[in-house]
N, C-alpha and C positions, 0 to 999 in steps of 0.2 A: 257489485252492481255499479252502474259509471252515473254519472253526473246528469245525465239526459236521458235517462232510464227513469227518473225520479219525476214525480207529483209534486206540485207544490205544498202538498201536504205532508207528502214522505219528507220534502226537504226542514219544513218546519220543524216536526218530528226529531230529524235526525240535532237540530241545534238548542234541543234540551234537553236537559238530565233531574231526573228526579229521587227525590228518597220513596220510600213504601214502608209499611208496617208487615210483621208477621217475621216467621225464617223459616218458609217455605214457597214455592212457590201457586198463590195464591191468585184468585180475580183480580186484587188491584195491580199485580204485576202482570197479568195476562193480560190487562186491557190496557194498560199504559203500551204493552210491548208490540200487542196485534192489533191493537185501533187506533192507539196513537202511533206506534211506529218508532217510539223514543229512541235516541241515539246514544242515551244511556243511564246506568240506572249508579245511586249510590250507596252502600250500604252502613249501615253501622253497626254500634255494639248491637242494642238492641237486635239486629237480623242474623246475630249470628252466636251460635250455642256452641259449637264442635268444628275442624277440621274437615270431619266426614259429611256434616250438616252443609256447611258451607260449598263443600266443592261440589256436594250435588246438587243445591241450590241454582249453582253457577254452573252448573252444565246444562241444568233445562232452562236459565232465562238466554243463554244462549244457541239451545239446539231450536232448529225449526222455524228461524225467522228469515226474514226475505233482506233485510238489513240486519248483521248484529250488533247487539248493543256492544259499548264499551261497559265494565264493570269499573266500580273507583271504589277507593275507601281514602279514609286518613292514614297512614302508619307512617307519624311523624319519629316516633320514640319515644320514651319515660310516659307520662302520665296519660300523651294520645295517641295510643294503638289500641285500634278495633278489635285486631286478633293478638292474645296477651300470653298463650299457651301453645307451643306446640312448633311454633317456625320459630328461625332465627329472630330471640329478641333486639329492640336497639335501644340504645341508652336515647335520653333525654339532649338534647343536640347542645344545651352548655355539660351536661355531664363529656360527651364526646371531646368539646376543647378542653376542658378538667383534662381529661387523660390525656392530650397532646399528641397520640401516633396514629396514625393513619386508620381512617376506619372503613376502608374502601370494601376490603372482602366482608365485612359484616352489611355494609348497605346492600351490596351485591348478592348474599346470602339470603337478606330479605326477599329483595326484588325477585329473586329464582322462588322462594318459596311461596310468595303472593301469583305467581305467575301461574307458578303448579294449580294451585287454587282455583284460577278461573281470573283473574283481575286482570286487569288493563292500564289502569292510571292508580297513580299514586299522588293524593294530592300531597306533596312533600319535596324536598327540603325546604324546612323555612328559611329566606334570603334577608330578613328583617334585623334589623342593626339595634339593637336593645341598648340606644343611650338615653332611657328615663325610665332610672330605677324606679319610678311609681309606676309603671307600666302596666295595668291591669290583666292583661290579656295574652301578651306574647311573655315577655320575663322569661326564662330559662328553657322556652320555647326556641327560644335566639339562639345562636353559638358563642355570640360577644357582643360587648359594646363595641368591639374596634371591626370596623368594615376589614381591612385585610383577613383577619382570623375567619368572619363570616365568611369570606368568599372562601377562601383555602380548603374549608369544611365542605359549602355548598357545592361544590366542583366535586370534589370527593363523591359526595352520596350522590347526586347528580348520576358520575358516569356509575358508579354501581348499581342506581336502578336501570339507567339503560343499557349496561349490559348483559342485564338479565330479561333485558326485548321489555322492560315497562316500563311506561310514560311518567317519567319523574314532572312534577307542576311545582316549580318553584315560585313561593309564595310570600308575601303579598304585597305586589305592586305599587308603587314605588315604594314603599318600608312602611310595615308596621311599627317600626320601635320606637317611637318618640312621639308616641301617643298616651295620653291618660283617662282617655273611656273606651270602653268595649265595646266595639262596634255590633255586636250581637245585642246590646244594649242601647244604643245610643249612637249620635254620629260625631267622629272624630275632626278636629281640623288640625292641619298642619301650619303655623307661620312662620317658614322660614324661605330663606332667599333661593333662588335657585344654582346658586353657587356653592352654598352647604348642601342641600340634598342632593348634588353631584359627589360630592366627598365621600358623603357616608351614605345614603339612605341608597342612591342611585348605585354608587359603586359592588356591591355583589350581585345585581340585576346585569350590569353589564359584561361581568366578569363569564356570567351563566351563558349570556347570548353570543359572548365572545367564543364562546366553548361548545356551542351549539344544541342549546336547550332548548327540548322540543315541547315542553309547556311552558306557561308561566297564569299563573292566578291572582287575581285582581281584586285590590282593598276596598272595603266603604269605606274613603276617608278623605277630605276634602285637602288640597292642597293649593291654596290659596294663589301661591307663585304661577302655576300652573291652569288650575281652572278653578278661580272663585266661588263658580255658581254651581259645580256640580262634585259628586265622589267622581274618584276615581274610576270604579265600575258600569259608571255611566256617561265619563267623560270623553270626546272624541280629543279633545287637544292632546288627554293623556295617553289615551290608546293607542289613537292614528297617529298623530301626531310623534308622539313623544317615540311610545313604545316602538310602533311599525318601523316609523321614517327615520325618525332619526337615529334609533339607535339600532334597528336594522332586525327587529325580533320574525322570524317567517314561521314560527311555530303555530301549535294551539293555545288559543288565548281563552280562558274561563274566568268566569264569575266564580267567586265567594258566594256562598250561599244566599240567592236576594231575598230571600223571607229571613235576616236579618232584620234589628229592628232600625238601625240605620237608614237601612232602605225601605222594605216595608211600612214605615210608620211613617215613610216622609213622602210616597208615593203612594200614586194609583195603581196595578197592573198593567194597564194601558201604559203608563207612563216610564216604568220599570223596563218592559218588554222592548219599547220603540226607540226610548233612549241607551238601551245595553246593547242592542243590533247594531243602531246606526254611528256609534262609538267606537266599534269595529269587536267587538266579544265577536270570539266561533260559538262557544259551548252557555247557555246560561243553567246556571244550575240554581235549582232554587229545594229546601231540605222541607226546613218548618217543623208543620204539621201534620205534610205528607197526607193532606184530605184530598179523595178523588176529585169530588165536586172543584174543587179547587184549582187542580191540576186542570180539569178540563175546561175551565175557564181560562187560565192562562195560555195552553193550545191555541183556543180558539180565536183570542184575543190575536194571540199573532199571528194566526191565517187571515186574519180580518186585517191586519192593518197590510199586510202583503198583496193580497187581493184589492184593496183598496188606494195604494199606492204609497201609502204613506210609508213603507218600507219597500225598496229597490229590492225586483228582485237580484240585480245585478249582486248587493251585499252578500245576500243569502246564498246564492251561488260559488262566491268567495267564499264563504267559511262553511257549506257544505262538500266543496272539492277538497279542502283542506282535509277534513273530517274521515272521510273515504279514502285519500291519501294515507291518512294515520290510521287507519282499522286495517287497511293492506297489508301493511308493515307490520303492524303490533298484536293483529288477532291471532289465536291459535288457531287450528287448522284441523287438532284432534279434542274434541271437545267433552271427553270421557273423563273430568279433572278430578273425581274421585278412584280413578287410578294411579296418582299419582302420591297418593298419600305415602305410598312405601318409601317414595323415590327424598320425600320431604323428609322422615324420620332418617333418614340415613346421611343425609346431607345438612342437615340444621346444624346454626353453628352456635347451642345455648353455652359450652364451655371458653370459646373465642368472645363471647359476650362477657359471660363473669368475670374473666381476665384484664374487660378493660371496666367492669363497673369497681372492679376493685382498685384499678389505680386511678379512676374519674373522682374519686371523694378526696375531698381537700381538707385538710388540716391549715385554717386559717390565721389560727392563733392561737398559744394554749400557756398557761402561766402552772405547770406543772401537773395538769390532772390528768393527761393520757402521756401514756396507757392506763389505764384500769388495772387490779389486780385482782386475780381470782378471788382472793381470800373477802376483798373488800365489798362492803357491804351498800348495795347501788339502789336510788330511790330513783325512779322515772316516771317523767311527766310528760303524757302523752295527747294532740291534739285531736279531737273528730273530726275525720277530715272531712269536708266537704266539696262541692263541685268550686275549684278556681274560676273557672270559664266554661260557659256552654260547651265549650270547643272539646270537655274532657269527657270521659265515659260515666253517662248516671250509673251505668251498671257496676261499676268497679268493686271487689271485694278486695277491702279495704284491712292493713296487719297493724298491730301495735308492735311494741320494742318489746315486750312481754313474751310475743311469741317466739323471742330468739334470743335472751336475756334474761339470766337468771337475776331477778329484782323484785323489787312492790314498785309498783305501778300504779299511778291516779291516772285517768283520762278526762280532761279539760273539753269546757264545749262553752259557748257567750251566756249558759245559764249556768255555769258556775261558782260557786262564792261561802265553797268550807276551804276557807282559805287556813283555816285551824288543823284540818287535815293536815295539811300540804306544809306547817311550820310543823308540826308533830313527828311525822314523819322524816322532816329535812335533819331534826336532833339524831334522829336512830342511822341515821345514812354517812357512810363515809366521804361518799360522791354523791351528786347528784346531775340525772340527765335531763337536759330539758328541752324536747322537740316540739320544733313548732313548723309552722304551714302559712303559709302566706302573711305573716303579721302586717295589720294594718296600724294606720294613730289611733293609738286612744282601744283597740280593741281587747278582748279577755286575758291574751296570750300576753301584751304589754301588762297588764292587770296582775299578772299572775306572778309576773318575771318581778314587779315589785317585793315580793315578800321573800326570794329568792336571798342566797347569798354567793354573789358572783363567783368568790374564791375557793365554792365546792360546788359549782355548778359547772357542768359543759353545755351548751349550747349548740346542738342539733338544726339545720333549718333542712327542710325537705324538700323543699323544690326552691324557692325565691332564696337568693345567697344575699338579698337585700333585706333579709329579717334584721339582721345585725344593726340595720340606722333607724330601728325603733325601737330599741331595746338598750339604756344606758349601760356604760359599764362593764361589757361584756370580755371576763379576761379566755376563757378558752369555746372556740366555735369550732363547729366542723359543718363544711357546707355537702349536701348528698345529691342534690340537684333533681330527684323525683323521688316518691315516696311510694317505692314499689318495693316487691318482694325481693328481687335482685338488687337493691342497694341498701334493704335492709339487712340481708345474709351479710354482704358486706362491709356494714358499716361494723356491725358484730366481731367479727375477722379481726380488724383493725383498731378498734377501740383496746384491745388487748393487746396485738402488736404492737402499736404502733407508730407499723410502718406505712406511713400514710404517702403519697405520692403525687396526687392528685394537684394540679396549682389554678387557682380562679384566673377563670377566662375575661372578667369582667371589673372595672376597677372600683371601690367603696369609699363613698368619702370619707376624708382622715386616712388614707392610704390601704395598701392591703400587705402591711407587713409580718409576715408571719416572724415570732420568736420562738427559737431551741433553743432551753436549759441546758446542758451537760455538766458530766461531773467536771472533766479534764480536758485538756490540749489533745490526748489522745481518742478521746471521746468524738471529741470537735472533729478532730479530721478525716476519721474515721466515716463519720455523718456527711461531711462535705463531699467526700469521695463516693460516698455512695449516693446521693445528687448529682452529681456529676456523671458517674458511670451511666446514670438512669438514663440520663439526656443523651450520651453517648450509643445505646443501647433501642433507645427510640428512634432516634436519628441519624444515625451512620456516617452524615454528612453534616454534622451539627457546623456550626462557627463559635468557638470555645473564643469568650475573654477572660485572660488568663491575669493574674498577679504576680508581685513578688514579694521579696522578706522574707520573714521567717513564721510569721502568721499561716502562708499558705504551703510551708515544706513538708508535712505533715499529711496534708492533703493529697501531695504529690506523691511520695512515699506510698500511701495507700493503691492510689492509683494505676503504680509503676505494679503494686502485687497483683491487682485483678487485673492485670495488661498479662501478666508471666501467669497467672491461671486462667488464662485465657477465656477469662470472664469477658471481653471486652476487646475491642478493636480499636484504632488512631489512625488508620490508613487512610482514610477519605475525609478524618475532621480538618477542618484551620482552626487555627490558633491566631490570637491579635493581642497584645499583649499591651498592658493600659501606659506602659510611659519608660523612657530609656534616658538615663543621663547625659548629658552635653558634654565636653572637655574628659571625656575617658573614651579611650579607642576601644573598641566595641570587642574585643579578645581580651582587654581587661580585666584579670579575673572579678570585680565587683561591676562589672557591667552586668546587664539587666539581661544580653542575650547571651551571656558565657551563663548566668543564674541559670536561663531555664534549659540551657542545651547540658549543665552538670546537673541538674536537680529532675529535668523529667525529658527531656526529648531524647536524648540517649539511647534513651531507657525504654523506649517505646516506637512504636510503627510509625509512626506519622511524618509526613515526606517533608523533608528538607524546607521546598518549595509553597509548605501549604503554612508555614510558620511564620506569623509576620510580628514586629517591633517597629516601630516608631524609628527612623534614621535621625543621628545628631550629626552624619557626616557630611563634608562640605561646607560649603560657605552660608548658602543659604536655608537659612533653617524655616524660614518663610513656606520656601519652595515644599519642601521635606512635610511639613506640617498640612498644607495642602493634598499632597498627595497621599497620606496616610487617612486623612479625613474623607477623602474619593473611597480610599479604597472598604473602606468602612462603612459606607452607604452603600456599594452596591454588595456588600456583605454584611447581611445585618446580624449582631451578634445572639446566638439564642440562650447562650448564661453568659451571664458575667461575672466572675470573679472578683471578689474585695477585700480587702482589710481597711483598717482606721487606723488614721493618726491620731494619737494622743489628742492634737488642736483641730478633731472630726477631718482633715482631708481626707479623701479616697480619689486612687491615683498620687498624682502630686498637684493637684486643685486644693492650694493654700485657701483658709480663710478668708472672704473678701473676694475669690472667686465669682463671677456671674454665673447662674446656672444655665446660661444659653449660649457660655462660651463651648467652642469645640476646639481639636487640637490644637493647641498654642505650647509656646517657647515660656516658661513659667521659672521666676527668680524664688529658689527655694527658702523660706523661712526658714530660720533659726530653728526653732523647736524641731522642727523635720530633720537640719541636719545633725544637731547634738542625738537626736534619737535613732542616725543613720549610722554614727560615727562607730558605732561596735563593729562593723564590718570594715573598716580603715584602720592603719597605724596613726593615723590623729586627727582631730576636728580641721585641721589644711588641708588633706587630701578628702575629705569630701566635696564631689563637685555644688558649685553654687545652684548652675541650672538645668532643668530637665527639659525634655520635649513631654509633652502629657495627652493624653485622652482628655478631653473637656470634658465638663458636667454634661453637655447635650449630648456627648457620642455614648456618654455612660448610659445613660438615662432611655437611648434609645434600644438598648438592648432589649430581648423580648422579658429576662428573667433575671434577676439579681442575686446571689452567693454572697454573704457576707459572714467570714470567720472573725471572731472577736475573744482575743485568750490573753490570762495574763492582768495580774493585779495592775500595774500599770496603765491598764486602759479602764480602770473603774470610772472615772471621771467622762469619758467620751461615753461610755456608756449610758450613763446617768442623761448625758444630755440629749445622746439616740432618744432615749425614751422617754423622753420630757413632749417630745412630739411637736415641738417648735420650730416652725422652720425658718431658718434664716440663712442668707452669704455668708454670717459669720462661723457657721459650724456647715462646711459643706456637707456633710452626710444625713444631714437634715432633710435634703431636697430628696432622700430616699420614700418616706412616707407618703411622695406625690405617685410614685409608681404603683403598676398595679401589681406588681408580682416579684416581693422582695422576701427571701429567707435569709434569717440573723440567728447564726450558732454562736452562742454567747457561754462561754464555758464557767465553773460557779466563781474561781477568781476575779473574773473579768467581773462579772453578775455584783458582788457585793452585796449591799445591803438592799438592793433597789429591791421594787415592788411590784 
């Protein structure tokens, strides 16, 4: 139907979308649909029982209408997807950067099996930048606290839902993450400059319209830089202004749900209605209560202000061409979608899913207690979960660790307090697991974690990987990022092996340094290598920073094996290499590039051309230092490679170091070279100075490697772990990163704790 076919009532019609009750289709969907004309409807858990329920559901709200609706749900992934059985599941969008590879054909996966189904929009991926871990609402709703990673992600799920012809709504305008009330609750403000929410909050929104995102969904949240007096959802400076003009958005623009209490509680309908039009919203959608009465008051409310003038119909015309534009494009055409059921069991990708729930769980810390051992005798302590945020399924059937874990099990709730149990128990238990779910200050789960004893406790968090900063003392965690059925199978799997893989996408204050125990040097490098290979094996094209000494030849060795068992490929990685000595010519057998061309390039695929070092040749080393530090930003490293000096350097970043120095010409310490001199015929022929990787070029790597072997370094050790950070022990500035592993072998370990 075109544009000038339409009623001004049809047009109203078409620029709402409503929830309903039931999961059939019933009166309140037959009069939403054939007396109002709605332009479309939303379902949730609640409406929907089965596959076969659903698609037939969704063939009769769309057979038989003079306009068809659009169908939406949420299927964000982990704890918010409507449909939970049966299509291609998705991980929880920080489980997704936990696991690091690409999750295109699974969003894609989705998007075809939502499609089968009867839907049309998908309100998802969420584009929200999670830099405040109190974050009520979004938290591991996010993909990261680092805008890059969000975008990387959201771009991802993005074109796989529209590859599968469905309306991805990347959501919420301009960021939910650095909020601390729940707008389903309350209304949020934002007070920052608009030169920060360009950085972060703004930057995956633009990344999306950059890319040609054909929805985008709009926050209650007030953003003070922008527009003082109103949310976002009602603001024209943000919508028009901001979203349209300036940043160039030509898509479908929606409302968040306005029976929110945000909005709802701080408006009228008249006032909701008039200011989300004339803001520039196409779609509003409002969930609630889903009462008709209701619904047909807010209809009418905005025939009345249309008809009256107070809304142009010129706007409504704007985003009902839009609207009719995207049902062109996006509706199906055969609308029998419980024929398609066969086509979805044969194409669902729930084994492609398990593969990556299994490498999205993170191993953030552990001070010896995984793996688990069959024989050992395991006490688990498990939370009732309840609803995080309205935004999740009331209906959800809910597992304990019981069901997939041979243990005794207590389940914990805020009216707990046989805390006599729970010490009783911890005597009989070799281990102890203890999961939790959202910990807040001061709540049951802190309560509980009191009478624990950390150094036979693991620590579980199930969705928020921020349980950790309310909980003291915590020596072994593992973060699972949703607390569903598929990362509990998972976490099961792993707790045994434990071969965990996963790395947090998000950084914790006090840093997120995970430590490995090992027995040996053998051990260590062994461990290192297969870290390494992993990242190799995800990324094809990774940017490898590499080391040298005798710390990392162990590593290499391993490496050089799964390169000749053809575990693995080096054809398309680089290599950058952290620091090259001055005054030795560079074929020098104790040069830094004869080290890695006899100890691993050799030995391996990787092209001449992709292998870089730091140059000491020529005059100017200024120059040299310069261009190595270019080349390195526009190649940003995805592991890096370490060892420790006895006096903490890594690289050759002597003590006293700045950590915001980047490649420089660096006069080597004493200590460094008496510690170098094993590889010289005498403490003379070690050169005085090196070219280096600064602290900032280290720092900016996406992922940190550090091998530590060898009674000799007990002392640097000690001070690793002491968690202080100072110039004076550069490898301190390691616990500022977010994503640092230390294989520390038991010589090295000593006595520490």
């Amino acid at each position: 139907m075109k544009l000038k076919d339409l009623s001004l009532k049809q047009k109203v019609g078409q620029m709402l979308m409503f929830s309903f009750h039931g999961t059939s289709y019933n009166k309140q969907v037959d009069y939403l649909l054939n007396e109002l004309e709605l332009g479309g409807l939303i379902l949730f858990k609640r409406n929907i029982t089965s596959l076969k329920q659903v698609s037939k559901l969704n063939s009769k709200i769309s057979q038989n209408k003079k306009i068809r609706p659009f169908i939406a749900l949420d299927q964000e992934g982990g704890p918010v997807q409507r449909i939970e059985k049966g299509i291609t599941p998705l991980l929880s969008a920080m489980g997704f950067a936990a696991n690091g590879s690409d999750p295109y054909e699974l969003y894609k996966g989705a998007g075809r099996d939502l499609k089968h189904l009867g839907f049309s929009i998908n309100f998802a991926p969420v584009a929200d930048v999670n830099n405040n871990p109190y974050n009520p609402v979004i938290n591991s709703r996010s993909y990261s606290d680092n805008p890059e990673i969000v975008s990387r992600y959201v771009l991802k799920a993005s074109q796989g839902f529209k590859d599968a012809k469905l309306i991805a709504t990347v959501k919420h305008f301009p960021g939910h993450g650095d909020t601390n009330v729940d707008s389903h609750l309350g209304l949020p403000v934002v007070d920052k400059s608009l030169e920060e929410i360009e950085k972060v909050e703004l930057y995956p929104f633009k990344k999306a319209i950059e890319n040609d995102a054909n929805g985008i969904m709009m926050s209650h949240i007030v953003y003070q830089c922008l527009d003082k007096d109103n949310p976002a959802s009602l603001s024209y400076n943000i919508i028009t202004k901001l979203l349209k003009e300036k940043l160039g958005f030509k898509g479908l623009v929606v409302t968040d749900s306005l029976t929110m209490k945000a909005i709802w509680g701080n408006y009228s309908i008249k006032e909701i209605v008039k200011k989300g039009v004339l803001a520039g919203n196409d779609i509003l959608c409002f969930c609630g209560k889903a009462d008709l009465n209701e619904q047909k008051e807010i209809y009418n409310t905005f025939v009345s202000l249309v008809e009256e003038g107070e809304i142009p119909l010129s706007r409504v015309d704007e985003a009902v061409g839009k609207i009719l534009e995207y049902k062109e494009i996006y509706l199906e055409k055969d609308l029998a979608f419980e024929n398609n059921l066969s086509v979805i069991k044969r194409e669902e990708k729930s084994k492609l899913a398990e593969d990556f729930a299994l490498e999205s769980i993170t191993l953030v810390k552990d001070k010896g207690l995984v793996p688990i051992k069959k024989q050992e005798k395991i006490f688990a302590i498990f939370p009732e979960i309840k609803l995080f945020s309205l935004v999740d399924n009331k209906e959800n059937d809910y597992f304990t660790l019981k069901d997939f874990l041979d243990c005794n099990e207590v389940v914990i709730n805020q009216e707990f307090i046989n805390y006599k149990l729970i010490k009783d128990e911890i005597k009989k238990a070799d281990k102890v697991i203890f999961c939790t779910y959202n910990v807040t200050k001061g709540d049951y789960q802190t309560k509980v974690w009191q009478v624990l004893d950390p150094n036979k406790t693991i620590v579980v968090s199930m969705r928020s990987p921020y349980d950790i900063l309310h909980l003291e003392n915590v020596e072994s965690y593992i973060c699972l990022y949703e607390a569903t059925l598929l990362s509990l199978k998972s976490l099961v799997k792993l707790i045994y092996s434990g071969k965990f893989k996963g790395s947090l996408p998000i950084k914790l204050e006090g840093g997120n340094m995970k430590i490995i125990r090992v027995k040996d040097y053998e051990e260590m490098s062994k461990k290192a290598a297969e870290i390494i290979a992993d990242v190799v094996k995800k990324n094809p094209k990774a940017n490898l920073g590499l080391a040298t000494g005798s710390s990392p030849l162990g590593t290499y060795k391993n490496l050089i094996k799964k390169y000749e068992a053809k575990e693995i490929s080096f054809k398309d990685i680089k290599s950058f290499n952290l620091d090259e000595y001055c005054q030795l010519d560079k074929n020098h057998e104790q040069s830094y590039y004869s080290y890695m061309n006899e100890n691993l390039f050799k030995h391996i695929d990787i092209k001449k051309a992709n292998t870089h070092l730091p140059s000491s040749e020529g005059d100017d080393l200024e120059a040299n230092c310069k261009k190595y530090n270019d080349l390195l930003k526009k190649n940003p490293v995805d592991l890096q490679l370490l060892g420790i000096g006895g006096n903490g350097h890594i690289g050759f970043n002597e003590p006293g170091t700045a950590f915001t120095q980047e490649t420089f010409v660096v006069k080597l310490a004493e200590k460094t070279r008496e510690d170098n001199k094993r590889f010289f015929a005498s403490i003379d022929e070690v050169p005085k100075y090196a070219i280096t990787m600064g602290i900032k070029n280290i720092m900016d790597a996406k992922a940190i490697l550090m091998v530590i072997s060898g009674k000799g370094k007990q002392d640097a050790v000690t001070k690793l772990l002491a968690k202080k950070v100072s110039e004076d022990f550069p490898a301190s500035i390691l616990h500022k990163h977010p994503n640092v592993t230390v294989i520390i072998d038991d010589a090295a370990y000593g006595d520490n704790k």
